[in-house]
C-alpha positions as CSV (number, residue, x, y, z in Angstrom):
1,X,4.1,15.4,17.6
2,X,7.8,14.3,16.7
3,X,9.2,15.0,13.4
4,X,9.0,11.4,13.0
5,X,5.7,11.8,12.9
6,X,5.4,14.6,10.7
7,X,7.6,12.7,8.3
8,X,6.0,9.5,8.8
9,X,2.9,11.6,7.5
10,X,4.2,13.1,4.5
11,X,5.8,9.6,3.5
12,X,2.4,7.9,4.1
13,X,0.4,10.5,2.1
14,X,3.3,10.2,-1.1
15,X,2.7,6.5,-0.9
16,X,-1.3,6.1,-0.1
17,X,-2.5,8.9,-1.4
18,X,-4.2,11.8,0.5
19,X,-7.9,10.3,0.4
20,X,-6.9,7.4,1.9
21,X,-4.7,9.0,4.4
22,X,-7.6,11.5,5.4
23,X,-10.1,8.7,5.5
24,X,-7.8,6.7,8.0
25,X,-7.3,10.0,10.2
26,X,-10.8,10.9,10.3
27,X,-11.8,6.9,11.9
28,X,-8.7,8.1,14.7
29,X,-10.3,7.3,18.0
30,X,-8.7,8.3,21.6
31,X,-8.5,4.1,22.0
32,X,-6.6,3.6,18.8
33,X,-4.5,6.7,18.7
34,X,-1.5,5.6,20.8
35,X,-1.1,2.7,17.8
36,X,-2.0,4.8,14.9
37,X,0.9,7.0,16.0
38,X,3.2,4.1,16.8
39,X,2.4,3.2,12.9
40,X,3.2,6.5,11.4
41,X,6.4,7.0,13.3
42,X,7.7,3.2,13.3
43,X,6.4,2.1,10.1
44,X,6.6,5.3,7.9
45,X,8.3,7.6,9.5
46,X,11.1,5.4,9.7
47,X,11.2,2.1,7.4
48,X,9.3,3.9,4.4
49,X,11.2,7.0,5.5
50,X,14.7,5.1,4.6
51,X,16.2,6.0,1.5
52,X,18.5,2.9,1.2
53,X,16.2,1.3,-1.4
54,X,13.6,2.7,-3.7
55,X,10.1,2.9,-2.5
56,X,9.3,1.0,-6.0
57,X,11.7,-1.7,-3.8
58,X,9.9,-1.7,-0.4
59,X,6.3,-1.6,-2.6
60,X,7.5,-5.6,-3.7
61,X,8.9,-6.2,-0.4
62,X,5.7,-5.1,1.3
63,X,3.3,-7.1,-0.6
64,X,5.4,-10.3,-0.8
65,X,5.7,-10.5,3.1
66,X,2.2,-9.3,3.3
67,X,1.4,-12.3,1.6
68,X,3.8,-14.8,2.9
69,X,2.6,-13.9,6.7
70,X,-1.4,-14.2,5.7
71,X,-2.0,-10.6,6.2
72,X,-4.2,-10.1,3.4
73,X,-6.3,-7.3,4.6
74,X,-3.5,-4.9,3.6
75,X,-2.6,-6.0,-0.1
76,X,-5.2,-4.4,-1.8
77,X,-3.9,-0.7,-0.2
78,X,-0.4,-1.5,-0.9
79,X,-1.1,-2.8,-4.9
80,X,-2.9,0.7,-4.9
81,X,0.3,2.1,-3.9
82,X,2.0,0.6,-6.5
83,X,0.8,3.6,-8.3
84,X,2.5,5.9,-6.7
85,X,5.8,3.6,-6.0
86,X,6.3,2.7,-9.5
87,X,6.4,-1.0,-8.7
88,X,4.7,-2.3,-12.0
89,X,2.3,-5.3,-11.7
90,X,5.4,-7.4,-13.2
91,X,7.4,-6.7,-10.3
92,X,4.4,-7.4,-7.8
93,X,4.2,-10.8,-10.0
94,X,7.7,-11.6,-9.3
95,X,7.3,-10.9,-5.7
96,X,4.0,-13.3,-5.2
97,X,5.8,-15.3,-7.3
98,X,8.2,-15.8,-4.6
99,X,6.3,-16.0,-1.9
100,X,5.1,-19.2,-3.8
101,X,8.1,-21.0,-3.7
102,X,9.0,-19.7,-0.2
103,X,6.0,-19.5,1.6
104,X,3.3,-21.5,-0.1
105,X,1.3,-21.7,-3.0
106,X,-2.1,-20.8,-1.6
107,X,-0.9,-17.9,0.2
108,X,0.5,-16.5,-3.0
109,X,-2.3,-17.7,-5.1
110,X,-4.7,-15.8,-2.7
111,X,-2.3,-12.4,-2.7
112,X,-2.6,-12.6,-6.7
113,X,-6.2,-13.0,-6.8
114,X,-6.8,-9.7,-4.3
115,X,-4.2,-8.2,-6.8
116,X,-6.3,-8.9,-10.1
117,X,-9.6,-7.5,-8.1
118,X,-7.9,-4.6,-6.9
119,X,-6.2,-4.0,-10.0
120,X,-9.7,-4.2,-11.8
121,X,-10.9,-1.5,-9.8
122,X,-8.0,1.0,-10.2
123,X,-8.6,0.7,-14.0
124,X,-12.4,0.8,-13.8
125,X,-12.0,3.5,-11.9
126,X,-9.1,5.4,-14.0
127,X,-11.9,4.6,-17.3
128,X,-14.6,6.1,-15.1
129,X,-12.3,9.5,-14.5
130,X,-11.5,9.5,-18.4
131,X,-15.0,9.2,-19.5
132,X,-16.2,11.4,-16.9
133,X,-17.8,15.2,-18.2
134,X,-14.7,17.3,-17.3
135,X,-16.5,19.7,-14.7
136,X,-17.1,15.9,-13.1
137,X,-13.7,14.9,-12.2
């Protein structure tokens, strides 16, 4: 592989986490793999790669043309990124926000909903991990 490639994995795996990195790479297919590595040289590799703005930033960025294009499959991995980014869920607020006023109500209304849900979870979650017998987590 390139060393975009190898970047573009160590960037992905700062920002999503290794479970979720290992999860996508184990459902790798021959059919899919040409665009799986297209996506982890292009998109992080290279754009998340970029240290011309802060990855707390690109994380608003991200979500707000995520949900000013439709594309609301991805939000809920990105607003679990957040916690890695350091984009707080003001900034993620600010950005639907915009994409309100710039792209439509209902898309932004839609991209704040799958944020509250997803949000829910991390904290359910995070209470789960606290609460958890210590030889359990």
């Amino acid at each position: 592989m390139t060393n975009r490639y190898d970047t573009g994995m160590q960037v992905r795996r700062r920002i999503l986490g290794d479970a979720h990195v290992d999860r996508a790479e184990a459902a790798k297919t021959p059919f899919d793999l040409p665009f799986q590595t297209m996506i982890t040289e292009g998109a992080w590799g290279t754009v998340w790669a970029s240290d011309q703005i802060s990855d707390r930033e690109r994380s608003m960025i991200t979500l707000a043309l995520l949900a000013a294009l439709g594309n609301f499959d991805e939000i809920p991995m990105h607003i679990r990124a957040t916690a890695r980014t350091g984009a707080s869920k003001q900034d993620v607020l600010e950005a639907f926000q915009h994409v309100a006023i710039y792209a439509g109500v209902p898309r932004a209304n839609h991209a704040l909903k799958l944020a509250k849900q997803t949000y829910a979870e991390m904290e359910a979650q995070d209470t789960a991990q606290d609460t958890a017998p210590s030889g359990d987590k």
